[in-house]
C-alpha positions as CSV (number, residue, x, y, z in Angstrom):
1,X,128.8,112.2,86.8
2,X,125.8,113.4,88.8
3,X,122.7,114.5,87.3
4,X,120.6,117.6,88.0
5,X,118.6,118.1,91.5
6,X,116.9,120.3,89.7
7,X,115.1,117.7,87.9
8,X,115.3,114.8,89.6
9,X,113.1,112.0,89.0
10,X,111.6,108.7,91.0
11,X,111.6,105.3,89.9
12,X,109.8,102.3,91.2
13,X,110.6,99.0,90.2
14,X,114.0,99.8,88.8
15,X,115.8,96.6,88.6
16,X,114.7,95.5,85.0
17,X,112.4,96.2,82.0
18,X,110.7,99.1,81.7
19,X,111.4,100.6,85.1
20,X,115.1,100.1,84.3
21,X,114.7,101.7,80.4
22,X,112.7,104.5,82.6
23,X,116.1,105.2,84.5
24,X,118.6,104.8,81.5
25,X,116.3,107.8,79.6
26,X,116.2,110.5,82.3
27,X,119.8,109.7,83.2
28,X,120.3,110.0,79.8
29,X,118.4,113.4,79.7
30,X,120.5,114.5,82.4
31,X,118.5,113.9,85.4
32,X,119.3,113.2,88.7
33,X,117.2,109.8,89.0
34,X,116.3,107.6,92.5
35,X,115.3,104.1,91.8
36,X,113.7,102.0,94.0
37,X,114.7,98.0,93.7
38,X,114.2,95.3,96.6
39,X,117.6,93.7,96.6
40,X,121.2,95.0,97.2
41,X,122.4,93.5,94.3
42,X,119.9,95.5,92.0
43,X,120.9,98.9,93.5
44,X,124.6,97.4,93.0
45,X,123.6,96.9,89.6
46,X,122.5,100.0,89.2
47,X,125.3,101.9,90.5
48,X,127.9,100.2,88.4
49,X,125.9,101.0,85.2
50,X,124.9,104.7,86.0
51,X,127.4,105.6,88.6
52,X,126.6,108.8,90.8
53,X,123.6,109.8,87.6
54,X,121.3,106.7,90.2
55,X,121.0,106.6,94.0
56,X,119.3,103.4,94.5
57,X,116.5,103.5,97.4
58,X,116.0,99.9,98.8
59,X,112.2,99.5,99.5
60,X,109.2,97.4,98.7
61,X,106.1,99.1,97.9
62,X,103.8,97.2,100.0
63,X,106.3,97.8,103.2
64,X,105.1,101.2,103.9
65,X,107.8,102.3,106.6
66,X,110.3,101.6,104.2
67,X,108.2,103.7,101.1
68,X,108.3,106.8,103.6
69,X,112.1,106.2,104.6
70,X,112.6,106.3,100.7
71,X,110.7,109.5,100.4
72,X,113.0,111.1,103.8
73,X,115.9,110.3,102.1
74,X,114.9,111.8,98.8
75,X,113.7,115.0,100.2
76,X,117.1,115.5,102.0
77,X,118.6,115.0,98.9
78,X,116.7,117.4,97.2
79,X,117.0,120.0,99.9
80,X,114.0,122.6,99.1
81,X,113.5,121.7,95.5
82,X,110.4,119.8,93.9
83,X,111.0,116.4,92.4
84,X,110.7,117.0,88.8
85,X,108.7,113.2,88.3
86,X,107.7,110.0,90.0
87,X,107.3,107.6,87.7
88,X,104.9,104.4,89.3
89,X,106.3,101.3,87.7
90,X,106.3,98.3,90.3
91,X,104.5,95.5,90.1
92,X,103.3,91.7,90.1
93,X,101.2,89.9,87.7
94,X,99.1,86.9,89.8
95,X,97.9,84.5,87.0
96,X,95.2,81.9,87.5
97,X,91.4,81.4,87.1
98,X,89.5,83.5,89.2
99,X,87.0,80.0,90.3
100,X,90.3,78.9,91.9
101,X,91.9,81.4,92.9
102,X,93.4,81.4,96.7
103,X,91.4,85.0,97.8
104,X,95.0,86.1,99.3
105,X,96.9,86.3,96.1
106,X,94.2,88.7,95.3
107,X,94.8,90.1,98.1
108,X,98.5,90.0,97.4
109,X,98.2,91.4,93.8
110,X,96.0,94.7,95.0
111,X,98.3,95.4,97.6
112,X,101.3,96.1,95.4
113,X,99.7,96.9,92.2
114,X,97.1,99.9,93.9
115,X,97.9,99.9,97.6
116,X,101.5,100.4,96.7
117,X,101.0,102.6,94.2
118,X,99.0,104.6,96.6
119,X,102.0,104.7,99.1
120,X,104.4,105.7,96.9
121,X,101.9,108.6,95.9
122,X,101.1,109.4,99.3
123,X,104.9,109.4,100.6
124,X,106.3,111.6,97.4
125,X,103.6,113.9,96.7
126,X,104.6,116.8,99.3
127,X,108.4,116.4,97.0
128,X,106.5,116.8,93.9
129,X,104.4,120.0,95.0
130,X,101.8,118.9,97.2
131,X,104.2,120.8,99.8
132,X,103.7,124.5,98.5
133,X,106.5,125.7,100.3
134,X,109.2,124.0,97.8
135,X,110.7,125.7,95.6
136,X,110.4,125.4,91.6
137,X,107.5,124.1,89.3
138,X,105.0,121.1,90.4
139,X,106.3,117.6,89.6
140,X,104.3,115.3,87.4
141,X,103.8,111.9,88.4
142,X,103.7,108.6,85.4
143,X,101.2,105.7,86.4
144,X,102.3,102.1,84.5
145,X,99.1,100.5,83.5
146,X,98.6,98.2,80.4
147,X,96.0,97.5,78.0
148,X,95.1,94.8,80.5
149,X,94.1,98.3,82.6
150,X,90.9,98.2,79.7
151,X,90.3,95.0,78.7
152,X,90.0,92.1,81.1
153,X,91.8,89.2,79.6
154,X,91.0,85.3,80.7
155,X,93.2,83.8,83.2
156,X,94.8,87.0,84.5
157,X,92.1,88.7,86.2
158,X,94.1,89.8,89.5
159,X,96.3,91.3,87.2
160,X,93.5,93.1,85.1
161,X,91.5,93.8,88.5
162,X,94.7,95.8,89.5
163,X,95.0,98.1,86.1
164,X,91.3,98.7,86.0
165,X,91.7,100.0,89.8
166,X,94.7,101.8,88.8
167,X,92.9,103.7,85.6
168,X,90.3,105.1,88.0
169,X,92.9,105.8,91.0
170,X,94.8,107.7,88.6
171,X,91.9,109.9,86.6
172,X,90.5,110.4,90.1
173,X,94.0,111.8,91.6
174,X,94.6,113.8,88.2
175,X,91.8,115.8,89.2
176,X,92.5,116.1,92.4
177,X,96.2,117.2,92.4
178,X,95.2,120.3,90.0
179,X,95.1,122.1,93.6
180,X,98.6,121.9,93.1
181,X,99.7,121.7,89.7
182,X,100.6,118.2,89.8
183,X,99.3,116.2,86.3
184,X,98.7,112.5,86.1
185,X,99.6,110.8,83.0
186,X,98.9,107.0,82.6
187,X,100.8,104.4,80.1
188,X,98.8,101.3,78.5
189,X,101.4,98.7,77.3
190,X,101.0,96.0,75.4
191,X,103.2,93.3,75.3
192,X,107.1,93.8,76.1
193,X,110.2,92.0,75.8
194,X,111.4,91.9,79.3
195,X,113.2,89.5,81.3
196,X,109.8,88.7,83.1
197,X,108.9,86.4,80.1
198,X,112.5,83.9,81.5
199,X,111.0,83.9,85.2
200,X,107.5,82.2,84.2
201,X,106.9,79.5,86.7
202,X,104.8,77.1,85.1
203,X,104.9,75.1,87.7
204,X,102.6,77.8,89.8
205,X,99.9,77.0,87.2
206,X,100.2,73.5,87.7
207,X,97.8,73.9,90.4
208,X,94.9,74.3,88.4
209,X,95.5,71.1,86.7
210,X,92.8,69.2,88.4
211,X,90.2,72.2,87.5
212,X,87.6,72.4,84.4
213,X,90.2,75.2,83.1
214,X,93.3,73.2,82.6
215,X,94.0,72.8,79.3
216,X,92.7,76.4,78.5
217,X,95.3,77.7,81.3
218,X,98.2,76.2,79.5
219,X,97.0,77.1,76.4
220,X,96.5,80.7,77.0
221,X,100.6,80.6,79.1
222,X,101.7,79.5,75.7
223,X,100.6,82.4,74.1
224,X,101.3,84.7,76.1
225,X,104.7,83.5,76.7
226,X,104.9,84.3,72.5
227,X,103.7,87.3,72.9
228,X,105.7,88.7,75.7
229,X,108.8,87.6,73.7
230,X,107.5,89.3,70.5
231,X,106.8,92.6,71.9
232,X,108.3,95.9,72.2
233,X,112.0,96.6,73.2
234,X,111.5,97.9,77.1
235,X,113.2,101.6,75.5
236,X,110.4,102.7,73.7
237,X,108.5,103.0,76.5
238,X,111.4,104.8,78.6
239,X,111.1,107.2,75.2
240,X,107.3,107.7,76.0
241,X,107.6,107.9,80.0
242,X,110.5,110.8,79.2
243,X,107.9,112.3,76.9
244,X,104.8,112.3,79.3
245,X,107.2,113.9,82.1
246,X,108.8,116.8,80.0
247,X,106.2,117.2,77.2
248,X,104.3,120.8,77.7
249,X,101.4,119.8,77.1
250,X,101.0,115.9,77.5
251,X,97.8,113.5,77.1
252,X,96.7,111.9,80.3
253,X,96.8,108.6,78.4
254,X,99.1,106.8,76.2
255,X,98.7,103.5,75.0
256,X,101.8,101.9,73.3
257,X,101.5,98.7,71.6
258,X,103.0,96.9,68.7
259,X,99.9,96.7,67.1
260,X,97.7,98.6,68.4
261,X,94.7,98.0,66.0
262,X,93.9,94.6,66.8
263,X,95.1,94.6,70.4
264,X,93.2,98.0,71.5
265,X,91.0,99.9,68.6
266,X,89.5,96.9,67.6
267,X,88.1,94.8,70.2
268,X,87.1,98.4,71.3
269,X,85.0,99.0,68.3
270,X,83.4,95.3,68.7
271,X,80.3,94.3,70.5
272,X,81.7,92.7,73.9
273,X,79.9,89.6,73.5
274,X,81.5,89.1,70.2
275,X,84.7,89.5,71.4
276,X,83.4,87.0,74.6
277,X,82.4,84.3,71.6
278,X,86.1,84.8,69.9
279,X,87.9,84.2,73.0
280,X,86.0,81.4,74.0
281,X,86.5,79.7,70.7
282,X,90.2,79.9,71.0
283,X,89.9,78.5,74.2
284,X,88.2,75.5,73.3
285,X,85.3,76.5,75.5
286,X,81.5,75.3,74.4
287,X,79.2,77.4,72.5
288,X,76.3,79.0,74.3
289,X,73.4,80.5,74.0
């Protein structure tokens, strides 16, 4: 069965995790939901596990003709409605020491994880409310950070790069979209137990093997790996997305970890270069001065 038009809600990065736990919740809630994936066989996936609750759109966020046909075919679905939500979950994580790294997968990791973002935002915000002339109240729009968006973590500094640009994007745009009503609420996550943790190449990390950071590069994988398979189911954060979008009076940040204490308050409350000493020690790095 359908959901509602009248609160109808975007998804990016649909096909697993926590874009895909986004989609199950607002289905769930009775919304009408749009999910963007980049293969057929997600949006196939999607359709035999929602049926006509998901219309799948087919784009990659850094293909911006394909962003804006999403957005065309969205707004003729809603007719002269406002989208109730965009939720901004797409995304890469580019791993490697920053020394070494090729400047293109940089390049590569901005583009989707801000550029796209900014396309998305760009190509949706008239449906949300940026285009007076609709009809209902404005839409609020969900940015996916992590707690890599406020501390910069060795080893995945493209990645943290991205979510630091992506904090600011999104505080700036909060502020700017009050012309029209339209709020900004960004999600921290720690670690979660997604499928992402199976698809590691390790192999792509092999190519720092000849570099002074070898051993700490596999070290650090190894933990993280752990990590990622320890943490939170992806549904608690679909929980806290659905709360952000139909809360009445939200935060404009949540962070959701499994223990928040150590991996947020605390390194927060401690003198940067101790934490710098503590993570160089685990390492293996030398002491300094």
């Amino acid at each position: 069965m359908a959901g509602s038009l009248d609160r109808a809600v975007v998804v990016t990065g649909a096909s697993t995790g926590i874009g895909r736990a986004a989609v199950a919740r607002a289905v769930h809630e009775g919304c009408q939901v749009f999910a963007s994936v980049r293969k057929q066989a997600d949006a196939d996936s999607l359709t035999q596990e929602f049926g006509d609750a998901v219309t799948p759109l087919i784009f990659d966020v850094a293909d911006e003709a394909a962003v804006k046909a999403g957005a065309a075919q969205v707004a003729q679905a809603l007719g002269n409605r406002k989208l109730f939500g965009l939720v901004n979950n797409a995304g890469v994580a580019v791993p490697g020491p920053l020394l070494y790294l090729d400047p293109q997968e940089l390049a590569r990791q901005l583009d989707i994880n801000v550029v796209g973002v900014h396309r998305v935002t760009q190509a949706f915000a008239p449906l949300l409310g940026a285009d007076e002339g609709r009809a209902g109240k404005p839409g609020r729009i969900v940015m996916i950070s992590s707690v890599g968006g406020q501390n910069g973590a060795p080893f995945v500094g493209p990645y943290a790069a991205s979510k630091f640009a992506l904090e600011g994007y999104s505080q700036s745009l909060r502020r700017e979209l009050f012309l029209f009503g339209i709020d900004v609420i960004v999600i921290g996550p720690g670690a979660i137990a997604t499928p992402i943790w199976d698809k590691v190449d390790r192999d792509q990390l092999k190519r720092y093997s000849n570099t002074p950071y070898a051993s700490a590069v596999g070290r650090v994988t190894d933990y993280m790996l752990e990590q990622g398979k320890k943490g939170l189911p992806p549904a608690d954060v679909g929980a806290l997305i659905w709360k952000c979008l139909s809360d009445p009076k939200p935060k404009t940040r949540y962070a959701i970890l499994r223990n928040e204490f150590m991996d947020r308050t605390l390194p927060r409350m401690m003198n940067p270069r101790t934490v710098d000493r503590i993570i160089a020690k685990r390492l293996g790095f030398p002491k300094r001065p």
